[in-house]
FIDREN-412439 format. One record per residue: residue number from 1; residue in three letters; x, y, z of N, C-alpha, C in turn. Coordinates in nm, 2 decimals, m for minus. Example, Ala and Ser with C-alpha at 12.3 -4.5 7.8 and 13.67 -1.06 7.14 Angstrom:
<nodes>
{node 1 "Ala" {1.32 m0.57 0.78} {1.23 m0.45 0.78} {1.32 m0.33 0.78}}
{node 2 "Ser" {1.28 m0.22 0.71} {1.37 m0.11 0.71} {1.29 0.00 0.79}}
</nodes>
This chain:
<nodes>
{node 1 "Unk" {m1.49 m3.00 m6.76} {m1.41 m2.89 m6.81} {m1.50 m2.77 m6.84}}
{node 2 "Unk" {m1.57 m2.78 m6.88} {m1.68 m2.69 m6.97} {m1.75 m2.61 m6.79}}
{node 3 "Unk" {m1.77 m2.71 m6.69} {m1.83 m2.61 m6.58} {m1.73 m2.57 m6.54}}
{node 4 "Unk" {m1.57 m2.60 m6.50} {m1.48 m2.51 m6.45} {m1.42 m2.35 m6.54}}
{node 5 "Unk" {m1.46 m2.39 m6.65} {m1.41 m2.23 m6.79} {m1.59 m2.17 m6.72}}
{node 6 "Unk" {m1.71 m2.19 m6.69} {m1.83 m2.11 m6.64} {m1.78 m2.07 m6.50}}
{node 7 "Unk" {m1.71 m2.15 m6.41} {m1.69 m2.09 m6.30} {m1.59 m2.01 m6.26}}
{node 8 "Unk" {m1.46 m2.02 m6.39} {m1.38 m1.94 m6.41} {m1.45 m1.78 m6.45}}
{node 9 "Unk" {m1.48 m1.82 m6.53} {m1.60 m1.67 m6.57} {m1.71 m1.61 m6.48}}
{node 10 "Unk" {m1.68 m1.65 m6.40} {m1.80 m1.61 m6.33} {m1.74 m1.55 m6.26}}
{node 11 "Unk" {m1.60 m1.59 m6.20} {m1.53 m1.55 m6.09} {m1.46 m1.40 m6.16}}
{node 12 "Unk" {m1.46 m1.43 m6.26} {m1.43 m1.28 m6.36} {m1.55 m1.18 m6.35}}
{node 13 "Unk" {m1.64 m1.21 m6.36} {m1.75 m1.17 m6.32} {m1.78 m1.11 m6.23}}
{node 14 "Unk" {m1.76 m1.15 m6.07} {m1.78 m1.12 m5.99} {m1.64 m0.98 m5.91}}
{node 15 "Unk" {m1.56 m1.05 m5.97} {m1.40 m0.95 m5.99} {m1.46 m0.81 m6.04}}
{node 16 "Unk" {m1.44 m0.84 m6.15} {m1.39 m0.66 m6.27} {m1.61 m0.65 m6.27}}
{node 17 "Unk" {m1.69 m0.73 m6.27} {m1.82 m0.69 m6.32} {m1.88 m0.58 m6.18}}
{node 18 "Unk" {m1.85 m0.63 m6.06} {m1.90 m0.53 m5.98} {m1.83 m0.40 m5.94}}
{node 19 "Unk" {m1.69 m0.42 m5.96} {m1.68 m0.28 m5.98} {m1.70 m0.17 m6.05}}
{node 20 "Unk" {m1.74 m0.24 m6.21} {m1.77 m0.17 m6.33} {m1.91 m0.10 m6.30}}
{node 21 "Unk" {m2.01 m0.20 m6.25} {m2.12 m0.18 m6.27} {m2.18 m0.12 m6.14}}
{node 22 "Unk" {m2.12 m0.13 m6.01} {m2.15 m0.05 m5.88} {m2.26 0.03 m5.86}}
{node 23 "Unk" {m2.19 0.15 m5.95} {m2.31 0.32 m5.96} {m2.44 0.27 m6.00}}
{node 24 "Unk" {m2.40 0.18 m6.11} {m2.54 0.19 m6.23} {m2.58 0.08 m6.18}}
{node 25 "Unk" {m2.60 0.00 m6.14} {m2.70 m0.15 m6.08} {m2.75 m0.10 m5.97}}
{node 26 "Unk" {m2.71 m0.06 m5.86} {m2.76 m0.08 m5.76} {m2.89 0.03 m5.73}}
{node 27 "Unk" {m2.99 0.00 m5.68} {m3.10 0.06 m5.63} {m3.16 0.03 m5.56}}
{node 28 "Unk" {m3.25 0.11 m5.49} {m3.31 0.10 m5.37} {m3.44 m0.06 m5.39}}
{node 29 "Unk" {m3.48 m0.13 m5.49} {m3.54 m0.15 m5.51} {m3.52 m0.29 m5.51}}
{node 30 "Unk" {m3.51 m0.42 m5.41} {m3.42 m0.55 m5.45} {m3.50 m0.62 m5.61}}
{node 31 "Unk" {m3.58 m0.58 m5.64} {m3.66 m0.63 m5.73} {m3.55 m0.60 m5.90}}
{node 32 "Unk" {m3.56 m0.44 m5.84} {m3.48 m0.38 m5.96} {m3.33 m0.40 m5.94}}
{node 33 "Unk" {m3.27 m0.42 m5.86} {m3.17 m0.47 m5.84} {m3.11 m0.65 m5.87}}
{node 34 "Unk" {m3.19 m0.69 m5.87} {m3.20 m0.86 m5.91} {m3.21 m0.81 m6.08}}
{node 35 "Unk" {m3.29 m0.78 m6.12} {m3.32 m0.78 m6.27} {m3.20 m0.68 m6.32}}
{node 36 "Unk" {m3.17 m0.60 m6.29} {m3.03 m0.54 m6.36} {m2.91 m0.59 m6.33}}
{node 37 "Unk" {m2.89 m0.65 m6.22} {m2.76 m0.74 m6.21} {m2.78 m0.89 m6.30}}
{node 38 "Unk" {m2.88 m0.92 m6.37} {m2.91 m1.04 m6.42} {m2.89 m1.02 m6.52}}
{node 39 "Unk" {m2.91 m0.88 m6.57} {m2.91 m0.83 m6.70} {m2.75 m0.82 m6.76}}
{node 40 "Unk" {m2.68 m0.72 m6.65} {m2.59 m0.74 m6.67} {m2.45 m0.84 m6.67}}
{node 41 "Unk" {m2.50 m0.97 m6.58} {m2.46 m1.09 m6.63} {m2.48 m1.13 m6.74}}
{node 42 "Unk" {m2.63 m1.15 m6.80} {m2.63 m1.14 m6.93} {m2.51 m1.14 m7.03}}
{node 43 "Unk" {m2.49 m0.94 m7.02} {m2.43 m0.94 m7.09} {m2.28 m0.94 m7.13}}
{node 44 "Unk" {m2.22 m0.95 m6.97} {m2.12 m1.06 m6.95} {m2.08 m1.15 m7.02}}
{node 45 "Unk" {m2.16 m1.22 m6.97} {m2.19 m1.41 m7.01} {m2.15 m1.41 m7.18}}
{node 46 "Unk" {m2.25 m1.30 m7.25} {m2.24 m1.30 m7.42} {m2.10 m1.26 m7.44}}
{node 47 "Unk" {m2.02 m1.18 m7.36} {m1.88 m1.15 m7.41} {m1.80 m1.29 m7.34}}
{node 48 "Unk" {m1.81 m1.29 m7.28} {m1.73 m1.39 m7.22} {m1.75 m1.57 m7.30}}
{node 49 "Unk" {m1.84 m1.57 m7.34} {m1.88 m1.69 m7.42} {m1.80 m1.69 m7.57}}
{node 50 "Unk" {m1.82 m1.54 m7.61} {m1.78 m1.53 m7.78} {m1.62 m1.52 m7.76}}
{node 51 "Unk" {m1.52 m1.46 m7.58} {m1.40 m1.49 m7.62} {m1.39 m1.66 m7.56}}
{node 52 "Unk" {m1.50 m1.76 m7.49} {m1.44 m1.91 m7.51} {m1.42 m1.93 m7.64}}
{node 53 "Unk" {m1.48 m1.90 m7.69} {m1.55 m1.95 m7.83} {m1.42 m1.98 m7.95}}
{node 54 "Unk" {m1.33 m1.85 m7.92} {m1.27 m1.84 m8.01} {m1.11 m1.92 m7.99}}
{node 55 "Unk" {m1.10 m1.93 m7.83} {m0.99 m1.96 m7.74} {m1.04 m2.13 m7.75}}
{node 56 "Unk" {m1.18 m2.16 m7.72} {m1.22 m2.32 m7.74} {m1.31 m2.33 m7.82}}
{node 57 "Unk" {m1.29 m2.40 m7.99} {m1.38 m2.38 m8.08} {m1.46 m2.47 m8.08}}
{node 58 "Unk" {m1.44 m2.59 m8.03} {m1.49 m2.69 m8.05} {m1.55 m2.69 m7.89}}
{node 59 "Unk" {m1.65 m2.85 m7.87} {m1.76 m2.87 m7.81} {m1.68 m2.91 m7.69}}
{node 60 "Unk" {m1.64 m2.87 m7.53} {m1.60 m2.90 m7.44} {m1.65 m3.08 m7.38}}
{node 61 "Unk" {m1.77 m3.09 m7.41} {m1.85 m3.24 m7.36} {m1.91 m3.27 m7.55}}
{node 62 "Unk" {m1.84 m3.38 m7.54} {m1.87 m3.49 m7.67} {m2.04 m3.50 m7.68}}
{node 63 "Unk" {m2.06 m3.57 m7.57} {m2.17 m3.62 m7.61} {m2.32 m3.53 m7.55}}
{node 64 "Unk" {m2.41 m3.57 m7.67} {m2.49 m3.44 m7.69} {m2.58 m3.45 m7.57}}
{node 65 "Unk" {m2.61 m3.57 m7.53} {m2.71 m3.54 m7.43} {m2.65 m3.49 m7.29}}
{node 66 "Unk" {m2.55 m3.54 m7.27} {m2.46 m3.46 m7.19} {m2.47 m3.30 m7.18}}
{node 67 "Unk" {m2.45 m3.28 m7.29} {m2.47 m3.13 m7.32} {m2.57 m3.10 m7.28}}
{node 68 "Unk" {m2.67 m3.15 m7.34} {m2.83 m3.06 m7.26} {m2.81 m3.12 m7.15}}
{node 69 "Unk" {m2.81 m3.21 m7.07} {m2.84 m3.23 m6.91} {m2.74 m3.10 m6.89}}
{node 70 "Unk" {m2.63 m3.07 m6.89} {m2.52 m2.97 m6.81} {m2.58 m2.80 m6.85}}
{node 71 "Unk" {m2.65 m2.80 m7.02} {m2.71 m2.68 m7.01} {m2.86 m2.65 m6.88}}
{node 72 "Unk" {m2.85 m2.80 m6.89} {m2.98 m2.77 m6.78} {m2.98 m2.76 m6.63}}
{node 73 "Unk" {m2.84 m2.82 m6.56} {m2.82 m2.88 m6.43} {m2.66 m2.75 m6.41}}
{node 74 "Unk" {m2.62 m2.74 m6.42} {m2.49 m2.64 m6.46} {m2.57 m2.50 m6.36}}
{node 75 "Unk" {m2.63 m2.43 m6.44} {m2.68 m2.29 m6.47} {m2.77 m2.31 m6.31}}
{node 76 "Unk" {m2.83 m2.37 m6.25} {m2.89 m2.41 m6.12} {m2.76 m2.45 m5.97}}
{node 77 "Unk" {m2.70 m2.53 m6.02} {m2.59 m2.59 m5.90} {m2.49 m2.39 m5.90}}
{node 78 "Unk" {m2.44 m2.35 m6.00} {m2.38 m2.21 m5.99} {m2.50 m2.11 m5.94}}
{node 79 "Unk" {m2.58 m2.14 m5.96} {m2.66 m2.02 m5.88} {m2.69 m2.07 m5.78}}
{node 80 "Unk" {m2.72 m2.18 m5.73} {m2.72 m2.25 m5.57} {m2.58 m2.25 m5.55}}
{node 81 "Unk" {m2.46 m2.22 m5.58} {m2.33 m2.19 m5.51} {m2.29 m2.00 m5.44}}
{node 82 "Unk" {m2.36 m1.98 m5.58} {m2.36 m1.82 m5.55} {m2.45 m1.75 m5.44}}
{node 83 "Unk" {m2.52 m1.83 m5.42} {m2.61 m1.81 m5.31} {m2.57 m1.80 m5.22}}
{node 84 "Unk" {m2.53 m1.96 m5.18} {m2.43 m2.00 m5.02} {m2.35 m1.93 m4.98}}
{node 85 "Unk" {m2.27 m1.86 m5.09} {m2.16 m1.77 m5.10} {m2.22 m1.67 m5.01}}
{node 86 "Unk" {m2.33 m1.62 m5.09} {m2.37 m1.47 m5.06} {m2.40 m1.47 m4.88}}
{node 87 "Unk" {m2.48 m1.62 m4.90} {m2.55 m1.60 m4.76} {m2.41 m1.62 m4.63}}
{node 88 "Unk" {m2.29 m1.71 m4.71} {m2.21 m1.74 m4.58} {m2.10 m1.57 m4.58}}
{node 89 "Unk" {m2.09 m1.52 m4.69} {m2.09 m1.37 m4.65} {m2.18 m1.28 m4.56}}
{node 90 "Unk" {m2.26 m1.26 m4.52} {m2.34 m1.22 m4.47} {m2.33 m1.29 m4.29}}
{node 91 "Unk" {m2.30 m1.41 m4.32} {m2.31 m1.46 m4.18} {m2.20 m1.44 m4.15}}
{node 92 "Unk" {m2.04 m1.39 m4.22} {m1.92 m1.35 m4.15} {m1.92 m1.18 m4.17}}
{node 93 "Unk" {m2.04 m1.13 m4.15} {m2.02 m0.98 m4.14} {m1.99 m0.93 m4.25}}
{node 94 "Unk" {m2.01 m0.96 m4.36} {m1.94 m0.91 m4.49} {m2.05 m0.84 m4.57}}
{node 95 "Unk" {m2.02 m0.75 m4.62} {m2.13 m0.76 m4.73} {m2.10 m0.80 m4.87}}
{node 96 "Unk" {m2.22 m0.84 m4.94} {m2.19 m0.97 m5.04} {m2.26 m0.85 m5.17}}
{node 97 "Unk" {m2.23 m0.84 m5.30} {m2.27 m0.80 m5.38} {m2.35 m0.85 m5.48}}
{node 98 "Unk" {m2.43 m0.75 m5.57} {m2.54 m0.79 m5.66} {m2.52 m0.95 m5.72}}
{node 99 "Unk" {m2.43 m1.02 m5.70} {m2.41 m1.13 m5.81} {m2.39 m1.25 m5.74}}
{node 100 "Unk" {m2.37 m1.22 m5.59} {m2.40 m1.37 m5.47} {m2.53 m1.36 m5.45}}
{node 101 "Unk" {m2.61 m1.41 m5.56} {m2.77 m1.43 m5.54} {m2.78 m1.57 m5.66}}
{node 102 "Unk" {m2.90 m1.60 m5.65} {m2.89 m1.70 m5.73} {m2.97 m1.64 m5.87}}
{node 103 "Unk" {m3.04 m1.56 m5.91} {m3.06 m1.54 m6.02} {m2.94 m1.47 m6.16}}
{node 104 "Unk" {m2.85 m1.36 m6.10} {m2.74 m1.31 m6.17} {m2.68 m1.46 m6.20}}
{node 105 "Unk" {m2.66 m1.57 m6.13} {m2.57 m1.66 m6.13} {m2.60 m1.73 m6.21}}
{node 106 "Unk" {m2.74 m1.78 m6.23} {m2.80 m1.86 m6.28} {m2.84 m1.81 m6.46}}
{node 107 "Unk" {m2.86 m1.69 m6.45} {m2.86 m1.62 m6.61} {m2.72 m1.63 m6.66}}
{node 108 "Unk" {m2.57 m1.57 m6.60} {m2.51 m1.60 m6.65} {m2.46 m1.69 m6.74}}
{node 109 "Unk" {m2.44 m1.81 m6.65} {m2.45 m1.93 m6.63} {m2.50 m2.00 m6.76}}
{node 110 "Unk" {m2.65 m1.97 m6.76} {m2.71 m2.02 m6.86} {m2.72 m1.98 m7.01}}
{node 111 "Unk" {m2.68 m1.84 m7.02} {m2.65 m1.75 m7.13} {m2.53 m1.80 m7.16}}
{node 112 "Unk" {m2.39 m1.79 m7.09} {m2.29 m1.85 m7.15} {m2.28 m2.01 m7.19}}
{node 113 "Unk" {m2.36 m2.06 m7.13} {m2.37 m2.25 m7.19} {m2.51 m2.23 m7.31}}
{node 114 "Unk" {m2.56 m2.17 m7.32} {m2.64 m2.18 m7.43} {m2.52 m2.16 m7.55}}
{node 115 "Unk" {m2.49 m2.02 m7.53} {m2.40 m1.98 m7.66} {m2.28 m2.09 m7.71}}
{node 116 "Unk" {m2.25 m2.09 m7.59} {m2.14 m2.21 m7.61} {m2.18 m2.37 m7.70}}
{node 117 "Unk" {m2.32 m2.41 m7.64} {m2.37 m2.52 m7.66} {m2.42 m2.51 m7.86}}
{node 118 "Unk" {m2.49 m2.37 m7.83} {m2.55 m2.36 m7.99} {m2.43 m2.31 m8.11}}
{node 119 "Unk" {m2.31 m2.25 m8.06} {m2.21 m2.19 m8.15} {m2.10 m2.29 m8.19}}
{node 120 "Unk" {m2.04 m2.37 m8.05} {m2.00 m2.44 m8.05} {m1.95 m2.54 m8.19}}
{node 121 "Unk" {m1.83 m2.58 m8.28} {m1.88 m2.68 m8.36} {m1.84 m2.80 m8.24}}
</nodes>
């Protein structure tokens, strides 16, 4: 449950975040372009986590160790999906934006299951 509401969000993310952020992320520099689209997942992730939060108060997965393996394995499998994405965009002629890469995916990702994991009751 808890990775479908991250991949829900993400898809929110990838919706309303790159149109928002267009002008101001993109740059000539892929370096600087990975680190400000990551950033700005980031700060995504922190809004998007504080309204699960409030919509799911309690702990989506019971059991705790569960919880760390998914904060740990979660934030990697979404950024190896975002990737494939990106890359199978690219291979149908498309172009794929700042956030079908695997590090924006993977910060998200991991910023919103932290918050969720540590706020969580």
């Amino acid at each position: 449950m808890e990775f479908l509401i991250e991949l829900l969000f993400e898809l929110l993310l990838q919706i309303f975040g790159d149109a928002i952020l267009d002008g101001l992320m993109r740059s000539r520099s892929p370096v600087a372009s990975t680190v400000g689209n990551s950033m700005a997942a980031c700060l995504f992730a922190l809004i998007l986590a504080g309204i699960s939060l409030v919509i799911f108060p309690g702990h989506l997965i019971e059991d705790k160790e569960l919880r760390i393996a998914a904060l740990i394995v979660l934030p990697i499998v979404n950024g190896i999906l975002m990737a494939m994405i990106g890359r199978h965009l690219i291979r149908i002629g498309r172009k794929r934006s700042g956030y079908e890469h695997f590090f924006p995916a993977f910060a998200f990702s991991f910023v919103f299951g932290a918050i969720r994991f540590s706020a969580a009751r």
